[in-house]
Legacy VTK file of the C-alpha trace (Angstrom):
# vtk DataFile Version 3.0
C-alpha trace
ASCII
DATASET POLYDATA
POINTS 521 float
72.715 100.797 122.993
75.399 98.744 120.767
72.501 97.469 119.227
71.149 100.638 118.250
74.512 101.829 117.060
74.901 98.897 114.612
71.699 99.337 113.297
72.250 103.260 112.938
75.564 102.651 110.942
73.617 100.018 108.596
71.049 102.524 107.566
74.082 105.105 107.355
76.321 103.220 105.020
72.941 101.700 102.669
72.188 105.623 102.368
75.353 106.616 101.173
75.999 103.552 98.994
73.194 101.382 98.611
71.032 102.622 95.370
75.006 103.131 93.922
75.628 99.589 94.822
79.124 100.840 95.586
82.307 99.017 94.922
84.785 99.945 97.584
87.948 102.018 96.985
90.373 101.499 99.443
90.157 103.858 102.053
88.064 105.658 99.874
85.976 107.116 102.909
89.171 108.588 104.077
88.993 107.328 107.531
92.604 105.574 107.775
95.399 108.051 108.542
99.457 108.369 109.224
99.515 111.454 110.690
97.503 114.065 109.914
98.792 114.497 106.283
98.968 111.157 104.873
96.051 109.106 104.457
96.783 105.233 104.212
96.602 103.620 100.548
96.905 107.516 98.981
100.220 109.178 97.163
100.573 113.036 98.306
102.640 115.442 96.746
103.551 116.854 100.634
107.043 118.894 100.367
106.706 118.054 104.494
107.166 114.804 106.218
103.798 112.314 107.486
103.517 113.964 110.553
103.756 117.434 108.942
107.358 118.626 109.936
107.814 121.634 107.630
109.940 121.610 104.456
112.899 124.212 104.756
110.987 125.805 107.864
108.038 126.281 106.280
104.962 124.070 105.665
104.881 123.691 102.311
102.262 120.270 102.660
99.110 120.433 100.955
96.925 117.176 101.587
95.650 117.165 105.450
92.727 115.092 107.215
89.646 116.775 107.876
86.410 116.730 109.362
84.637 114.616 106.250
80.672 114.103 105.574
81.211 111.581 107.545
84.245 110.527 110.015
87.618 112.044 108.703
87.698 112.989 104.858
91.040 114.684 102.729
91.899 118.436 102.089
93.805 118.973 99.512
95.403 122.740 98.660
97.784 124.424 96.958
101.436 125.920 98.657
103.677 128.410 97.302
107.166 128.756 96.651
106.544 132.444 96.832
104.879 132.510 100.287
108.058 130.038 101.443
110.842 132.842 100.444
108.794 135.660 101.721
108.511 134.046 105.030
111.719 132.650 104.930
114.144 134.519 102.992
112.958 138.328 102.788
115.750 139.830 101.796
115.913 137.604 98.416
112.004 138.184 98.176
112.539 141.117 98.034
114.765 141.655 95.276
112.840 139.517 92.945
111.215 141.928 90.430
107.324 141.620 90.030
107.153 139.583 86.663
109.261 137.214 88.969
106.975 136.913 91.704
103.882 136.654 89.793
105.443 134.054 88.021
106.465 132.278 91.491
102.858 132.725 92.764
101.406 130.530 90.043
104.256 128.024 90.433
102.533 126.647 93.477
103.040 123.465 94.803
99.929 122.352 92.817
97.962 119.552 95.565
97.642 116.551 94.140
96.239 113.040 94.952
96.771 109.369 93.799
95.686 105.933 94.728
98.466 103.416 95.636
99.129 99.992 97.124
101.416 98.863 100.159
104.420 101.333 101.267
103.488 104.535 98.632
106.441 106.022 99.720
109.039 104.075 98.999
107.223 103.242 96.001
107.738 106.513 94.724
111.163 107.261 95.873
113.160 103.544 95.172
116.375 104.050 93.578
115.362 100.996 91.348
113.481 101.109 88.599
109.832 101.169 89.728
107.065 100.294 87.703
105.178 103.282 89.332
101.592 102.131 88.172
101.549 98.494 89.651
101.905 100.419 93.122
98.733 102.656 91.666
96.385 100.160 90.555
94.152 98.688 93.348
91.973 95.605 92.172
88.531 95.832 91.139
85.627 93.264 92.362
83.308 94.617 89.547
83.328 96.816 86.321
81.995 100.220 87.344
79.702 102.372 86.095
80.748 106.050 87.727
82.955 107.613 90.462
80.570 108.728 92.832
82.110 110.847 95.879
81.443 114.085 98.120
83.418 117.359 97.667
83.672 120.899 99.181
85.879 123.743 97.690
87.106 127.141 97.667
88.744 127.547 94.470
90.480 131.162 93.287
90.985 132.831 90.245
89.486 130.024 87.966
91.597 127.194 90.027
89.872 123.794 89.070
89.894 119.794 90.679
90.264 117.558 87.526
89.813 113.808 89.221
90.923 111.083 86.817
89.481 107.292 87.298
91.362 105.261 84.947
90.220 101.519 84.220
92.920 98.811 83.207
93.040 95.457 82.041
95.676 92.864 83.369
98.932 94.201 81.240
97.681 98.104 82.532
96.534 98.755 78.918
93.467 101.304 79.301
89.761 99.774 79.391
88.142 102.657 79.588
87.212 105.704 81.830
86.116 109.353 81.069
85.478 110.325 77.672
86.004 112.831 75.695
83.275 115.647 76.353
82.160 114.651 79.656
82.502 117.302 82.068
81.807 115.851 85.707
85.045 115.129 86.206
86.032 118.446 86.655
85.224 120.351 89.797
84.577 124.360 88.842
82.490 125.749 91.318
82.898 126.279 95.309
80.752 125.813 97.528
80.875 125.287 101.638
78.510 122.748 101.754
79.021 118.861 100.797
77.925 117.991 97.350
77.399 115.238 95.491
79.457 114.225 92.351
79.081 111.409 90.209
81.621 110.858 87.405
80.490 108.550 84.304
82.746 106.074 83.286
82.486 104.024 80.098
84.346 100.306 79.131
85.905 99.710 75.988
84.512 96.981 74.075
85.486 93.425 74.562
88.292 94.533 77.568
86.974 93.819 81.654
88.723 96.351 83.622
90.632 93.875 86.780
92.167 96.986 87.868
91.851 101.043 87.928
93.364 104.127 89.908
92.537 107.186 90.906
94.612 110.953 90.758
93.067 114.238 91.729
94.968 117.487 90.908
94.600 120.816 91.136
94.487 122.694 87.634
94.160 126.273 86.721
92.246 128.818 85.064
93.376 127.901 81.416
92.342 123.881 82.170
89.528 123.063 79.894
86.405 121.822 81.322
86.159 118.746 79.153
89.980 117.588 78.766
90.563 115.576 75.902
90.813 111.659 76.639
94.129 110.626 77.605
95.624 114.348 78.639
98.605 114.011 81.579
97.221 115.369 85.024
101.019 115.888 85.929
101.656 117.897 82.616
98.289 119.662 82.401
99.432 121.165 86.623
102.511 122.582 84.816
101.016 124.323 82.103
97.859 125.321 84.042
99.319 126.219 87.417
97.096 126.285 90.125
96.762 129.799 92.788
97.900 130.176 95.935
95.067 128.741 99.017
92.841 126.689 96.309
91.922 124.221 98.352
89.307 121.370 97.693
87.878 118.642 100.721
86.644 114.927 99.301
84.860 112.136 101.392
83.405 108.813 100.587
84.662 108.420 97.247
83.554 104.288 96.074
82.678 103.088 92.098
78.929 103.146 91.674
76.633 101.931 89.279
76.559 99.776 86.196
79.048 99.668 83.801
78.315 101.142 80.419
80.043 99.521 77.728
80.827 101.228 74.392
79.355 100.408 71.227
82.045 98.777 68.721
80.580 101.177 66.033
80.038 104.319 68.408
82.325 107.189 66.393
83.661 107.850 70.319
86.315 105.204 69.679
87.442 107.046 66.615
88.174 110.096 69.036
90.253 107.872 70.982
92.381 106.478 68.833
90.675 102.809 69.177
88.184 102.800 66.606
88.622 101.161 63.339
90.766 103.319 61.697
93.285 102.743 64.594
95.619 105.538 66.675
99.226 105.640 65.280
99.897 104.779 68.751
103.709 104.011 69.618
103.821 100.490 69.965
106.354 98.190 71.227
107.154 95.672 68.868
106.740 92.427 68.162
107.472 90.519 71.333
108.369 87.294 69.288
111.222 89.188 67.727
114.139 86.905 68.011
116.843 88.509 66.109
117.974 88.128 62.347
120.799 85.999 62.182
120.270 85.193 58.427
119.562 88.338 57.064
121.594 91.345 56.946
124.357 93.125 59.226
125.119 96.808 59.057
127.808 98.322 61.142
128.196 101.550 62.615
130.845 103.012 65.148
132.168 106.745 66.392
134.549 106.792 64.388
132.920 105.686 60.505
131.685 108.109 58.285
127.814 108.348 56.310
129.811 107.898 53.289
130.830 104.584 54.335
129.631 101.417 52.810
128.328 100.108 56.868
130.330 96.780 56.844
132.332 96.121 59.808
135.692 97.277 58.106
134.108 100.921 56.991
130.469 101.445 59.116
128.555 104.039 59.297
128.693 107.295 61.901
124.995 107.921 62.133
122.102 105.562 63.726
119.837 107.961 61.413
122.080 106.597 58.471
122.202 103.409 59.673
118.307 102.779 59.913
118.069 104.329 56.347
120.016 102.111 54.796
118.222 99.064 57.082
114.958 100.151 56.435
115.186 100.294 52.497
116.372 96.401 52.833
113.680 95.532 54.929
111.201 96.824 51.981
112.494 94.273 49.880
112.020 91.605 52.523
114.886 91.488 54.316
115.276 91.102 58.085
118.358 93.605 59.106
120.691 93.742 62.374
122.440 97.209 62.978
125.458 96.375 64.983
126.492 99.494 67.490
129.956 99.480 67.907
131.105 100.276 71.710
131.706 104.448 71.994
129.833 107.350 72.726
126.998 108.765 70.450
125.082 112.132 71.122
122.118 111.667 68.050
118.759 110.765 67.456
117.168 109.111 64.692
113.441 108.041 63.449
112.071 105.982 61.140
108.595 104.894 59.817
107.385 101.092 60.923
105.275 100.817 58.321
102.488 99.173 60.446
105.298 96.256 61.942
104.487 94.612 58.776
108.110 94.809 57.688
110.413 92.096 58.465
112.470 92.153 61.647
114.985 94.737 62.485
117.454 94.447 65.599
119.599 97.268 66.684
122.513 95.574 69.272
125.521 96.837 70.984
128.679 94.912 69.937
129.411 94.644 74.052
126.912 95.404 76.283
126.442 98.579 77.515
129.469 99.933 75.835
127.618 101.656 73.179
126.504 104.500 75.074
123.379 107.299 73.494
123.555 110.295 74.878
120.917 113.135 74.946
121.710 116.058 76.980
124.209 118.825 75.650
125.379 121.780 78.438
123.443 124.289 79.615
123.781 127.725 77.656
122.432 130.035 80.656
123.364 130.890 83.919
120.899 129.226 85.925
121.336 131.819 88.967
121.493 128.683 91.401
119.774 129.837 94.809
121.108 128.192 97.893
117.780 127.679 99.902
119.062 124.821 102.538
122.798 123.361 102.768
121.365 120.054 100.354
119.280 122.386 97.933
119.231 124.956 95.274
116.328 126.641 93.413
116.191 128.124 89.828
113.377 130.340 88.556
114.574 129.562 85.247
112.537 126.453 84.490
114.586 126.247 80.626
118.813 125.728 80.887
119.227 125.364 77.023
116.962 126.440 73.923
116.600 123.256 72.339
115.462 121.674 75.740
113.196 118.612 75.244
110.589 118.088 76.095
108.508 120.293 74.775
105.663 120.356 76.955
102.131 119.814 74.991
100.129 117.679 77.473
97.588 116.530 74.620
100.765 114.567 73.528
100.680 112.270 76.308
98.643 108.909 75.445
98.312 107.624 79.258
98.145 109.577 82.536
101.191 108.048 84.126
103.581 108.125 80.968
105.348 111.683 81.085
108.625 112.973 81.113
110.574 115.646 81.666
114.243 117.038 81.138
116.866 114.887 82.270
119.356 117.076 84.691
123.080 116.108 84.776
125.505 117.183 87.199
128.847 116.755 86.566
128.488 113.626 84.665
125.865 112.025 86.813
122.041 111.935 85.709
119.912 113.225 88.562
116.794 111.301 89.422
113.660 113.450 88.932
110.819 113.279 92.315
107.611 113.821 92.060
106.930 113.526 95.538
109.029 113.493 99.365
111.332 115.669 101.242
113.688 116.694 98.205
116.390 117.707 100.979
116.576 114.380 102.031
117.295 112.546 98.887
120.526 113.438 97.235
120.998 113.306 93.379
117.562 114.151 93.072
115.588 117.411 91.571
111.672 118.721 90.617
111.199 120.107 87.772
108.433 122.313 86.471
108.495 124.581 83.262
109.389 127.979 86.064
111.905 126.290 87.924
114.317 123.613 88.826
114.807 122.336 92.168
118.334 120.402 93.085
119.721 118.075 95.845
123.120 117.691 94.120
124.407 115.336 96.860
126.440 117.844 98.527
127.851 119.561 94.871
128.408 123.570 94.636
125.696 123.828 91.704
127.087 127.627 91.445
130.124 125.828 89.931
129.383 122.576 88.641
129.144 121.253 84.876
125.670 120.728 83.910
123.646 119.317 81.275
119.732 118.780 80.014
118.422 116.652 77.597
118.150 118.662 74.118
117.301 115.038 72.149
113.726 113.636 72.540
114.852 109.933 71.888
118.103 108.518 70.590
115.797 105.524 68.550
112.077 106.177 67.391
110.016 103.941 65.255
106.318 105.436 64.281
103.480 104.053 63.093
104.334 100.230 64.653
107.836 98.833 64.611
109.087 94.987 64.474
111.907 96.323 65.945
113.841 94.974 68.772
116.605 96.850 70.729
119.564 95.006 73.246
122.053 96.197 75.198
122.270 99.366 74.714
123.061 102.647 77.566
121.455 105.318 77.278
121.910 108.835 79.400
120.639 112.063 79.357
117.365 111.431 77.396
114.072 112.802 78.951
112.899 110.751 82.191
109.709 109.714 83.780
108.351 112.440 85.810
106.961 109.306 88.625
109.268 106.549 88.058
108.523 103.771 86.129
111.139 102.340 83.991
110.950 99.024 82.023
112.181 97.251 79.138
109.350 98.474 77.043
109.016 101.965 78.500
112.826 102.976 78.480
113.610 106.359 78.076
115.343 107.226 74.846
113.821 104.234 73.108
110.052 105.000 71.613
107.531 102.206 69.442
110.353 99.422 69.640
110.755 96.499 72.111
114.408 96.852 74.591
115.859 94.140 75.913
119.196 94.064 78.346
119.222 98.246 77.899
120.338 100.232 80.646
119.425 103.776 81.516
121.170 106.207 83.671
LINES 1 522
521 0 1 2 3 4 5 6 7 8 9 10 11 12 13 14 15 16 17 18 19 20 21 22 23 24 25 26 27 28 29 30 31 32 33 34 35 36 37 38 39 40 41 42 43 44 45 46 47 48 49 50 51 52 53 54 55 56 57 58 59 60 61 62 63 64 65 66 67 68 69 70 71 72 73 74 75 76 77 78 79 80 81 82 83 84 85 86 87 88 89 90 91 92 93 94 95 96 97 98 99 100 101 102 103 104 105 106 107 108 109 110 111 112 113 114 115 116 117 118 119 120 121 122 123 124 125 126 127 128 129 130 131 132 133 134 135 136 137 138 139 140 141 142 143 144 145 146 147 148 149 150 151 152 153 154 155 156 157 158 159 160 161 162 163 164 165 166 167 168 169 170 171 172 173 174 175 176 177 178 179 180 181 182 183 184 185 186 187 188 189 190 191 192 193 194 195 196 197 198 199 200 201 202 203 204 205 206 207 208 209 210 211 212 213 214 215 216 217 218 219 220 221 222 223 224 225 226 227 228 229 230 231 232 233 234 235 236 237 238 239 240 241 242 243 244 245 246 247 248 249 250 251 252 253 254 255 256 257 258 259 260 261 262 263 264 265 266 267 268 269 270 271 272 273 274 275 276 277 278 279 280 281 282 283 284 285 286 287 288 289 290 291 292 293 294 295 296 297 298 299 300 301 302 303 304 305 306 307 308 309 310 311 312 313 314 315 316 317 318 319 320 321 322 323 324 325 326 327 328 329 330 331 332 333 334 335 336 337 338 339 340 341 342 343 344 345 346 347 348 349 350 351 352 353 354 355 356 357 358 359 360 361 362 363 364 365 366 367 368 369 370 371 372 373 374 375 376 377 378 379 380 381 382 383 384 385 386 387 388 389 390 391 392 393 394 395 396 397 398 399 400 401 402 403 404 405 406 407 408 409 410 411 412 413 414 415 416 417 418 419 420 421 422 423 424 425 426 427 428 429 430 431 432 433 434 435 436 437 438 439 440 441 442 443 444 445 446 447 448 449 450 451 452 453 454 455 456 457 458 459 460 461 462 463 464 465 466 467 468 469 470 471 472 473 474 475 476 477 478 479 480 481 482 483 484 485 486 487 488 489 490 491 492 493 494 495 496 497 498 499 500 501 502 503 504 505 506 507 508 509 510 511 512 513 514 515 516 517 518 519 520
């Protein structure tokens, strides 16, 4: 009997992966659980705990186990901030006027679904700064040619399942995945039966994808059917909300196929920015920037003035003024240090790189971490804080102030992990923005989604507490390449990683230069 068991679940697994020859994805078949809502080596978006205690007595989870094609497979839905207060609190429901709670039903908790390595949850709550995407990336054995899965779905009013494969080389830089025009990767239609999907992938030339990961997410009507390469799942759920009860079910997802590279000369890697014409792309400097001792110094401080000559007896006020003046000695060959004198600075400034083919420019703090960039301003509406648990408050305003950055324009994004959204301060202190967990349970915390904020303050009256958002995209940008090396400066109140993943070269507040010894806050 064993025998014929074995044998039976040979010819089982060759007929699900054998023409494909699959490369495993792990737990890709779904079959490892903790709980009943949190499948092992998978990122949820559950507003309950693993073993599916309810959020603010109500269930507000949306990724469960299920009966799959085969063994257990993952059902992933959509929960409603609307359906919580109705259930919950019925006398505030219903006092909300309609535009309100239309506007609440499409701000569902839109399900969502990510591949991850070792502990994903403290992965993607650590108070340190977490390079989210190494605890993405699982290895791969082999370049693949397709994501090849089964799916079931009952999707409403236009809801969609976008699933994203993204390819990497060693350094996390993209080596290719969907491109632009292909429309398999988007699941439109439902249907009660298990179907087949297969998702083409393509490499870029001359880079051998080591790594990749996978996100799912729920999209609505407005999500186009063939996103452009390089659009932000995480932005695109925010301005396409998913409905209320969407749900999706996926089993025995693995990487199939051979891999297809692209053709140096194919016009595709025009689309992409990685033809030979180049994207302006953002950069990060020139990692062998070691400072310009020789060349020359400009000064700036709180208290100088744009009318100021920038030496250290009369600097400048301005970074904007400061990189001006810099950059016009750097076209005649120059290499430039901007010294920031220590004080507090609410500005942003941008300049053109020229390519990094200028000499080397080096923006420092005079002490470190005394020179402090600030990008928030207070809020200029009443936010109409609603307490929903002792530890958390609710807006259905989603904007605090009318210059609010960012603005959100998903086609903006470059990669699918590197968004951002408004920074939050409460009474001084940056909160830390979650993407994921039991938001009552971590203090100094908040989600954010253009309809609404949602707060843990740490045990802070919101109702009368001084708060702030980020109204300044970045207090130093550099386009178009940059030779351009930053130390030691603070910055606060800029626009943060909506998953966090904070390094030198991905600080927020810093864009297309290279940051060294900088703190954020």
């Amino acid at each position: 009997m064993k025998k014929t068991f074995f044998l039976l679940a040979i010819i089982v697994s060759f007929g699900l992966y054998g023409q494909d020859d699959c490369i495993p994805i792990p737990n890709g078949n779904f079959q490892n659980w903790s709980g009943n809502d949190d499948p092992v080596n998978w990122l949820t978006t559950n507003m309950g705990d693993k073993y599916g205690t309810p959020t603010v007595g109500f269930d507000m989870r949306n990724v469960f186990r299920t009966p799959g094609k085969f063994g257990f497979g993952v059902r992933i839905k959509n929960a409603s901030v609307l359906e919580m207060l109705k259930s919950e609190k019925p006398e505030e429901f219903a006092k909300l006027p309609a535009s309100v709670k239309e506007q609440l039903r499409k701000s569902s908790f839109s399900g969502s679904l990510f591949t991850c390595q070792g502990n994903c949850e403290d992965a993607t709550l650590s108070e340190n700064e977490v390079f989210m995407r190494k605890n993405m990336f699982f290895p791969l054995e082999k370049a693949p040619g397709a994501l090849c899965g089964y799916y079931k779905a009952n999707l409403k009013e236009g809801d969609k399942l976008w699933i994203f494969p993204y390819l990497a080389i060693e350094n996390d830089m993209s080596a290719g995945g969907v491109m632009p025009g292909e429309t398999a990767s988007v699941i439109t239609k439902s249907t009660s039966d298990w179907t087949a999907f297969r998702i083409p992938l393509r490499l870029l030339p001359d880079r051998t994808p080591v790594k990749a990961l996978i996100q799912m997410q729920m999209v609505g009507s407005g999500f186009p059917v063939t996103p452009p390469y390089g659009m932000s799942a995480i932005e695109l759920a925010q301005k396409y909300p998913s409905t209320d009860g969407s749900e999706v079910f996926i089993d025995e997802l693995c990487f199939c196929g051979e891999a297809d590279v692209i053709d140096p000369d194919d016009p595709i890697l025009n689309a992409i920015g990685m033809g030979t014409g180049g994207g302006s792309g953002s950069g990060t400097g020139d990692e062998n920037n070691s400072g310009n001792e020789t060349g020359e110094v400009i000064y700036m401080a709180p208290n100088g003035s744009d009318t100021n000559s920038g030496t250290r007896a009369n600097p400048f006020a301005t970074i904007q003024k400061a990189l001006t003046v810099a950059q016009g000695k750097r076209l005649q060959g120059k290499p430039v240090k901007i010294i920031v004198k220590d004080g507090t600075y609410r500005q942003e400034a941008s300049i053109s790189g020229n390519g990094g083919n200028l000499p080397p420019l080096q923006i420092e703090a005079e002490n470190l971490h005394q020179a402090i960039f600030i990008g928030s301003e207070p809020i200029t509406v009443n936010p109409n804080w609603q307490s929903q648990t002792q530890n958390l408050y609710m807006t259905t305003n989603g904007t605090l102030h009318p210059d609010q950055k960012p603005v959100f324009n998903a086609a903006n994004y470059s990669n699918p992990m590197d968004t951002s959204v408004p920074a939050l301060l409460v009474n001084g202190r940056q909160l830390k923005h979650q993407q994921g967990g039991n938001l009552m349970d971590i203090s100094n915390a908040y989600v954010y989604s253009p309809q609404l904020f949602m707060v843990n303050p740490g045990g802070v009256n919101l109702t009368s507490a001084s708060i702030e958002v980020s109204v300044r995209e970045n207090a130093i940008k550099v386009e178009s390449g940059g030779n351009v090396l930053v130390k030691g400066l603070r910055l606060k109140g800029y626009p943060q990683a909506s998953i966090p993943q904070l390094t030198d070269q991905q600080m927020p507040g810093l864009d297309g230069v290279q940051a060294t010894n900088c703190k954020y806050e």
